[in-house]
N, C-alpha and C positions, 0 to 999 in steps of 0.2 A: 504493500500500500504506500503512496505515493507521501510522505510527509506534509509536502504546502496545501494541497488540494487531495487529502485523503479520501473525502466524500464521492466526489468527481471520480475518480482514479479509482475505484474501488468494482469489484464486478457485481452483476446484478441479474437477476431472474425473471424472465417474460414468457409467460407461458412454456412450452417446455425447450426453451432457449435461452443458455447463461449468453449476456455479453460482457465482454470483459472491462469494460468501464462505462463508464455512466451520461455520455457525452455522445449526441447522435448527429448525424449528418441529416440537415431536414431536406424535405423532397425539393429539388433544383434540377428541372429539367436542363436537358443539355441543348433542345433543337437538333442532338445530331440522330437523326433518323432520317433513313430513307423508305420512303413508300410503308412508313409506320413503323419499321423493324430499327432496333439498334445499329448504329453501324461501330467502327471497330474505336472509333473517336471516341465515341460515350463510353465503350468499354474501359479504354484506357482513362478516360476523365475519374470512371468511378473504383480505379486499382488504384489512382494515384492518391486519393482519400482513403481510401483502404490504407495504404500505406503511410499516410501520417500517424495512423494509429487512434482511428477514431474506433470505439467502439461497434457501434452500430449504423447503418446507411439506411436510409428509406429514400426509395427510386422516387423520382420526378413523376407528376402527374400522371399518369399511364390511360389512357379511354380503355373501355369497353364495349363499346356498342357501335355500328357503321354509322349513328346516328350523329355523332357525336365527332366525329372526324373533321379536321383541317383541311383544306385542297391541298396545301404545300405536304402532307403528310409528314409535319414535321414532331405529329405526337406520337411514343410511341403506342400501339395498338395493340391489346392486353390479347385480347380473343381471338388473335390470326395464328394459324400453327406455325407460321414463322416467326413467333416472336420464343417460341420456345428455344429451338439452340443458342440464338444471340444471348439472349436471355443466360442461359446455362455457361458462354463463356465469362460472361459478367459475372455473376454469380461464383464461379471457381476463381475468380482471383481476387476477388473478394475476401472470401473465405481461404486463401491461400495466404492472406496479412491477417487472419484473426478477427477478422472484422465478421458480419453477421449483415445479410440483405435482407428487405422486406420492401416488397412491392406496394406503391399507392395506387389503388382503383379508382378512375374518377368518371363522373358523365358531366359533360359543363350545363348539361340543359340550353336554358334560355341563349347562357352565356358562349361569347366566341373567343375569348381573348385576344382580341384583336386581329383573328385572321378570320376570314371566306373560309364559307365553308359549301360543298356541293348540298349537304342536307339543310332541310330548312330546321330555326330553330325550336328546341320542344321543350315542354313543361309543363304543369299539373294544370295552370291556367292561363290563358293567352292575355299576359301582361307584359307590354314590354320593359325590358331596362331601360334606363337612360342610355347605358353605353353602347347599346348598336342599334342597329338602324330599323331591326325586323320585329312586331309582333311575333311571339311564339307560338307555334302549332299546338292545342291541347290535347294532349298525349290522350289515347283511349287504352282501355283497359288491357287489351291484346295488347299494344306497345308498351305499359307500364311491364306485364309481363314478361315480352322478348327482354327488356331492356336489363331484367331481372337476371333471364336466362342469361346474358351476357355476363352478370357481376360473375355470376357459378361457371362458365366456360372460362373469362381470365383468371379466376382463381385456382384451379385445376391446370389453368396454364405455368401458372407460378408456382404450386408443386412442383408437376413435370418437371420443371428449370433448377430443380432444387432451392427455391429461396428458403428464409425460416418464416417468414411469413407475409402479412398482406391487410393493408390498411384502408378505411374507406373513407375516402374523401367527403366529409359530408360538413363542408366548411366552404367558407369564403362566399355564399350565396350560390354553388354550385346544385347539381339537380337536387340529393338527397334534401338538403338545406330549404331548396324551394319546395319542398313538400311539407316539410316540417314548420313554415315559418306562415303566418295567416297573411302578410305581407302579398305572398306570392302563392297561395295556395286559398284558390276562393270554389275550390269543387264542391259538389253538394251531396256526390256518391259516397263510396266506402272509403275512399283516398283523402274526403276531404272534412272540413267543418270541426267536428271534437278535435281534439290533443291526441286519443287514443285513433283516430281516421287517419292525423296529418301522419303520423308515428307508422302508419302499415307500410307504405312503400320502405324507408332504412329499416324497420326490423324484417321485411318478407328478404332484404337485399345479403343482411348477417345471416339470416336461415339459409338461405342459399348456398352463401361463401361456406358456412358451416357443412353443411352436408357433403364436403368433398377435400374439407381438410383433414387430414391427417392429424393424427393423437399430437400434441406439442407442436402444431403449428400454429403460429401465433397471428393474432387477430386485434386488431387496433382501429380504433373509429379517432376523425381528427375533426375537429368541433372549432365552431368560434364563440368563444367565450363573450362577445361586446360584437356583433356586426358593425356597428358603426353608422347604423342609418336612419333616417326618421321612418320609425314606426319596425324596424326590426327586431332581429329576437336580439337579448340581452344576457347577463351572467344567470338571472332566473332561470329564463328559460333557458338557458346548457345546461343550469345542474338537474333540472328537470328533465331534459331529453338523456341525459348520461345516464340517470338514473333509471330511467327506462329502458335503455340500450344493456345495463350492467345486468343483469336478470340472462341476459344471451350467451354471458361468457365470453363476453370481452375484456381482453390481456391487458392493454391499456389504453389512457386515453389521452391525443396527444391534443393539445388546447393551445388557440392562437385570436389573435384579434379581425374584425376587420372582412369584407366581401372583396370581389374585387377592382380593383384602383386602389383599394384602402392597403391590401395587407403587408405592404412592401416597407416597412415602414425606413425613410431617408434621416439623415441628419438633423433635419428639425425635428424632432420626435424626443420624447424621451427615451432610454435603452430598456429592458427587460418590462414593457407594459403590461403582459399578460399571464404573467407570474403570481397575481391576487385570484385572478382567473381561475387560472389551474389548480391554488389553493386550495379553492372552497369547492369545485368539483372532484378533486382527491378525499377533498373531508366529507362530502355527500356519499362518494360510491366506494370508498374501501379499494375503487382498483389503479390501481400504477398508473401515475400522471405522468406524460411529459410536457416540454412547456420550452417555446422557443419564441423568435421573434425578438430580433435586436438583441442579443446576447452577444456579447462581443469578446467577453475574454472568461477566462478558467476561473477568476477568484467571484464572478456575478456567480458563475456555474455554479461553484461549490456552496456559495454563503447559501444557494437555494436549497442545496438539496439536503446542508446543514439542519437548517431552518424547519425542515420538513414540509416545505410548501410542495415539494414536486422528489419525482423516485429519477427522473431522466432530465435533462437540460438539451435540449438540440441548438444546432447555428447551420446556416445553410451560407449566407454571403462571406462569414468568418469562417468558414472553411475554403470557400472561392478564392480570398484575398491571402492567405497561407493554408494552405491544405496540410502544414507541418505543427498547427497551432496546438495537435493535444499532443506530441511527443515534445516538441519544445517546451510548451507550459509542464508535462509531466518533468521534466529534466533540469527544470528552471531556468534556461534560456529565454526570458520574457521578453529582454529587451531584444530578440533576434525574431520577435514576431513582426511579420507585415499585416499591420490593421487593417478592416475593413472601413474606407471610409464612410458608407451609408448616401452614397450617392443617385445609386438606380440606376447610371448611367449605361454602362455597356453592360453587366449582367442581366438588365431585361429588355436591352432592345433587339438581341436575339436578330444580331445580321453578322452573317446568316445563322449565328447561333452564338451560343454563350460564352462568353468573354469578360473580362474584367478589368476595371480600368488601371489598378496598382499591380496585376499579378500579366505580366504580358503572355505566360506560357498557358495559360486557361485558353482553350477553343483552338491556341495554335501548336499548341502542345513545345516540350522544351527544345528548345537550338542545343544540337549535338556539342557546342562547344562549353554550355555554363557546367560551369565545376567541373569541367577538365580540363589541367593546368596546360599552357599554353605552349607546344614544343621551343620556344625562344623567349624569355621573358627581354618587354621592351618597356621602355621609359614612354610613356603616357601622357599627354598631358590633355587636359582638358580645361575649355574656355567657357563658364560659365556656371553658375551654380543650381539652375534651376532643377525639375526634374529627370528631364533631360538627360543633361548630365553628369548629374547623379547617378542616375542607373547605368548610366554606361560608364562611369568612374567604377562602381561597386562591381558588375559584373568582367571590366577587364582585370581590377584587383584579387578575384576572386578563380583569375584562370593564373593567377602567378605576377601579371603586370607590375611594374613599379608605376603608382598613378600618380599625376599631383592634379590638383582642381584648383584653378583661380577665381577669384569671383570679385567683382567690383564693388557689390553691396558690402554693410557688415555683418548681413546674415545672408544663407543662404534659403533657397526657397523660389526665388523667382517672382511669376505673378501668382503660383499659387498662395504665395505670401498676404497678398493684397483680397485673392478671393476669399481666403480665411477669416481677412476682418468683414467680412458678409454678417448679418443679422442671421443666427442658427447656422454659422456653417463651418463653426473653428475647427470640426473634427478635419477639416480638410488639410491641415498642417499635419496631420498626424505620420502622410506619407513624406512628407520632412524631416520630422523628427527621425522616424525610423532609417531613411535610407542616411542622416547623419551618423545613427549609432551603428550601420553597418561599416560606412568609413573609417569611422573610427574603429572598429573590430578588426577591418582590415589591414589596418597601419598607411590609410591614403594621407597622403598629403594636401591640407586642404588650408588654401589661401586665401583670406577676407583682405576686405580692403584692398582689392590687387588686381584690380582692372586692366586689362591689356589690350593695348592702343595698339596701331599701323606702325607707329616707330618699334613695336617691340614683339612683331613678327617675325623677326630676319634672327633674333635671339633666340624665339622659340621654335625653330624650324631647326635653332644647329643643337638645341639639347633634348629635343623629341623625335622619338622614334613614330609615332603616330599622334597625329593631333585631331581631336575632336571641337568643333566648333555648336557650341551650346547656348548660343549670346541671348537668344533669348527674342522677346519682343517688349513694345515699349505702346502706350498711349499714342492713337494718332495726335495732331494737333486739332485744334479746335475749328470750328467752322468757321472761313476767313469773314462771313455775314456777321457773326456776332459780333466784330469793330471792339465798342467799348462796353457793350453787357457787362452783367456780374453774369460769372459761367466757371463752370467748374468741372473739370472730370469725373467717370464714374469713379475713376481711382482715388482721385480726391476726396470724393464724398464717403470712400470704404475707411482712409485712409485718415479722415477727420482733418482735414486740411482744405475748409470752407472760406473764401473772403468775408469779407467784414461786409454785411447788408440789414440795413434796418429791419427787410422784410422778412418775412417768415411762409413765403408761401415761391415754389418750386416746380419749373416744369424739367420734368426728365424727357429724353428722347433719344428713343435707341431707334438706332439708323436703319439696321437691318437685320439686327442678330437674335432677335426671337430666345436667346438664352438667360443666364443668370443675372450677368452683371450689370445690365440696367436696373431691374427689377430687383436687386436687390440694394443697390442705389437709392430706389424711391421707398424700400421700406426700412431702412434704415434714417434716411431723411422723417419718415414718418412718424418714427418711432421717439425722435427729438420735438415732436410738434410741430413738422412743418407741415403746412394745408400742402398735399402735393398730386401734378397731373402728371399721368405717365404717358406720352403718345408715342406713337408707334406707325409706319407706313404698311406694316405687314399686316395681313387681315384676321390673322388667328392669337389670342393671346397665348402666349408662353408658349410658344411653338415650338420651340425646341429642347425645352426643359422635359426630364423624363418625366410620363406620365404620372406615377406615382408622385410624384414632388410637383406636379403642378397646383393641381386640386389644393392641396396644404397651402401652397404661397398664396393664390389668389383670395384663400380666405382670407389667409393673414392681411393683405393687400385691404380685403374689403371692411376687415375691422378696424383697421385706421385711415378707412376712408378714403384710400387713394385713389382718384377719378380714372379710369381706366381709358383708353379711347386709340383705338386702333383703325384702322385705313383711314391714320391722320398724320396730315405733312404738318411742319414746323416753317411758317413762314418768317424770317425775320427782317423787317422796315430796316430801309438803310440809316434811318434815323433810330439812334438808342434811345430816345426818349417816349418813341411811341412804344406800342404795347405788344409784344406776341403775339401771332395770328397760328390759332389752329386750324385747320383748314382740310373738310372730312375729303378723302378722295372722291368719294362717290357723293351725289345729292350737294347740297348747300348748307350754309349755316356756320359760316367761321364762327372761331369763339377768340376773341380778346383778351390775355392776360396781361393786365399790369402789374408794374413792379415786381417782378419773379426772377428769379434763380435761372441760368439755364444748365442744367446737367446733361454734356452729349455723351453718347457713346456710339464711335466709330468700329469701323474694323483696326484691332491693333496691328500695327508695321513692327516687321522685321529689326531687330538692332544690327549694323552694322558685322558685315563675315570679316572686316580686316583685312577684303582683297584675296582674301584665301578661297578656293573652290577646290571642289572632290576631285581627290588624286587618289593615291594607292595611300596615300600615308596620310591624308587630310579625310575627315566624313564633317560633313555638315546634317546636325539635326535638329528635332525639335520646333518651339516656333522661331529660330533662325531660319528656317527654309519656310515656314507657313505658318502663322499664328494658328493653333487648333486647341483640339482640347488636351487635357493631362494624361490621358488613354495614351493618344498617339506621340507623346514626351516620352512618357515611360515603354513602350514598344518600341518606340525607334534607339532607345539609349539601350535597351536591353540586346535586340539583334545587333548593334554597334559595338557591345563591348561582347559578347560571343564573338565578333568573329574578327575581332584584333587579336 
């Protein structure tokens, strides 16, 4: 038993399945499937969580039913006899690190998750979501049946594959959930109206699974403890439905918050919310909780399962961001953990599949060269501190390189520096902090205050054997229309570096970028008291923010009242003395602001390469070559220093 985290680190009993510690990998589909079946990507994605030495894995969403399918076929599809070998080599290497599989059964019903689908959508009552486009089909009795027969053929399928067992998705406002919830279940049959009607389709769906499991194969229902929505179920109603479900001979019950848009939960959030949740549904049924969502490191883990609120703790994006996080956390390596920042960004935008914005080998799996030492160690130098190049500082250090890193600021960090002072978004330094304490593990050499100019190229060309160019990007300049406004950059206003203006009232305007750091501009301005307008030329708000993190900002946004106003230009009078013109793209109706702020934000420009361009010995990356996001920093400094 593991001294720091003895709770966690400790084995534990589910059904008739020990796993060997206490810490579960939550369901995190991969996208890699073809034509429904695993392909050999997903296999390898989920040996190499095996291999950090997580306890237990539970597969990513899995369908059941033809009904229920994607066109891109990128689910994979529980009930096809092709899913049984794929299945079975996943499962052996799995179980080849100790680890223990268990399948998740899901029907999305109504829901699409954002992709087309050939079938139309279905559910107990033809209500649509807000989130797509279709009413749903009301499922008739024969269909409620098949769809039934379905849960019993994937789960028979998942025997056959050897997993230890198989859970049912009856969360997030997925079909089970729509049955259960009066919200979305208005039938008048046997399916619908009492608690003991909504209750027949998940309990006919456990009978089913049941009758073809095998003695000690394990069976888990995953519940949302808090939907999240006006007029959904609540903590009552889960300890109520568990309670009813536990009668069946369910192993355990795994409890999360939230339908879905809601259950991703980002950086504005608080960490481990669903943890009260799971409490009181553990203390209603007597059976084995687990309880994940925003858990982010071993010591949240353990205090839980100290505490006795929960028997299991899962993490699903903190396994993505280090899949090493429970052999390091067991071994006390803490500081050599890469955090999860809580962003949503590339783990759910799923192009073409799962990926991650701090871990570059998720989705593309690892470059032959990391952590194998480099047949020649060469003197390294690297221009820049950002993340960039950082990662590619770490990774050439890390094949043998002697690295040194200059950086002109007196910290390092970059602009993720500046996105960090964002209103809820400091965990985004975290991947700073971290890639600093691996230079430092690695003995890099790392220069502040040490900016390197065109004069002092001709010097770092005769004492590096490979140079990296990581300069970074910078603020454009302001709009030459503004003349003598009071105006200020988004940076500025992150960075609390406002001019002196009597007024207290702010117009923001992002140019074109549909992301964060306008909008977090204007609610951080807001957050100070300022009355503020955020306009915009693009027609959709927060268009590029991941879905999950939208929803949250714009409330935030609408609690401080920030005027919102999209397919609208920023006119500015050559005279500063007259007033702001908003001016809607479409229709009529300028709007006038006087005396205001103006906050632009441009697209940010390259910092100066020093005249240096890509040679064998020179790599330009980063937003030196393109202002982008932190993904494609940390990607490109990662294949950069593999393959010096």
């Amino acid at each position: 038993m593991d001294h720091q985290f003895p709770h966690l680190f400790s084995p534990f009993r589910i059904g008739g399945t020990t796993i060997k510690n206490r810490l579960v990998a939550l369901p995190a589909g991969t996208s890699m499937a073809e034509h429904g079946v695993p392909t050999h990507g997903d296999t390898d994605h989920f040996e190499r969580l095996a291999a950090g030495g997580v306890g237990l894995i539970i597969g990513g969403a899995t369908v059941v039913h033809p009904t229920t399918t994607l066109r891109s076929r990128k689910l994979v599809e529980a009930y096809r006899d092709e899913f049984i070998p794929a299945t079975t080599a996943k499962v052996d290497v799995i179980h080849a690190h100790g680890s223990r599989f268990i399948g998740q059964l899901c029907h999305l019903g109504r829901e699409f998750i954002g992709g087309e689908s050939d079938a139309p959508p279905s559910a107990p009552s033809p209500i649509k979501t807000v989130r797509d486009a279709y009413p749903p089909h009301e499922l008739t009795i024969a269909e409620i049946e098949d769809i039934v027969e379905g849960w019993r053929t994937s789960t028979l399928n998942l025997v056959r594959a050897g997993a230890d067992g198989a859970e049912v998705h009856a969360a997030h406002g997925y079909l089970p959930a729509q049955f259960m919830s009066p919200l979305t279940n208005q039938r008048t049959d046997s399916f619908g109206g009492s608690f003991e009607n909504r209750m027949r389709f998940p309990r006919m769906v456990v009978e089913a699974m049941k009758s073809v499991m095998p003695a000690g194969f394990v069976l888990g229902v995953r519940l949302s403890g808090e939907e999240e929505i006006p007029g959904g179920m609540d903590i009552d109603d889960c300890v109520r439905v568990a309670e009813n479900l536990a009668g069946l001979g369910i192993d355990y019950f795994s409890i999360t918050h939230g339908t879905r848009g809601k259950y991703v939960k980002d950086s504005t959030g608080p960490d481990a919310v669903a943890i009260p949740s799971a409490a009181k549904v553990r203390a209603a049924t007597g059976v084995p909780t687990l309880v994940g969502q925003r858990i982010r490191d071993a010591a949240t883990a353990d205090h839980a399962i100290k505490s006795g609120h929960v028997d299991m703790v899962g993490m699903a994006r903190a396994l993505i961001a280090d899949p090493d996080l429970p052999i390091k956390s067991q071994s006390g390596r803490l500081n050599e953990i890469r955090g999860c920042l809580g962003i949503n960004q590339d783990c759910r935008a799923f192009d073409p599949h799962l990926q991650c914005a701090v871990n570059a080998e998720i989705g593309r799996g690892r470059h032959p060269g990391v952590g194998v030492r480099a047949p020649e160690s060469k003197d390294v130098v690297v221009i820049g501190g950002g993340p960039a190049g950082l990662e590619a500082a770490r990774v050439a250090a890390g094949r043998g390189h002697r690295v040194s890193v200059f950086e002109r600021d007196t910290v390092l960090g970059g602009a993720v520096r500046v996105a960090a002072a964002s209103p809820h978004r400091a965990t985004l330094i975290d991947v700073v902090d971290y890639l600093e304490r691996e230079l430092r593990r690695l003995k890099v050499e790392v220069n502040l205050s040490a900016g390197i100019d065109i004069d002092d190229v001709a010097d770092i060309l005769g004492m590096a054997d490979h140079i990296v160019v990581a300069t970074g990007s910078r603020v454009a300049g302001p709009p030459p229309e503004l003349g003598g406004r009071p105006s200020a950059s988004v940076d500025d206003v992150l960075l609390g570096r406002l001019p002196n203006i009597t007024s207290r009232r702010a117009v923001v305007y992002d140019e074109s970028d549909g992301f964060w750091p306008a909008y977090s501009a204007a609610e951080a301005l807001a957050l100070q008291g300022w009355d503020v307008t955020f306009a915009s030329p693009l027609t959709a708000l927060a268009s590029r923010v991941p879905a999950e993190s939208a929803g949250p900002l714009l409330a935030r946004l609408g609690s401080v009242r920030v005027d919102l106003r999209m397919a609208t230009s920023l006119v500015l009078p050559v005279d500063p003395a007259e007033p702001l013109i908003l001016r809607p793209a479409f229709g009529i109706g300028d709007v006038h602001v006087d005396d205001a702020l103006t906050v632009w934000h441009r697209p940010r420009v390259p910092v100066s390469t020093l005249g240096l361009t890509p040679s064998d010995n020179v790599t330009l990356i980063g937003d030196a070559v393109s202002p982008r996001r932190i993904s494609h920093a940390i990607a490109e400094g990662y294949r950069t220093g593999a393959a010096i």
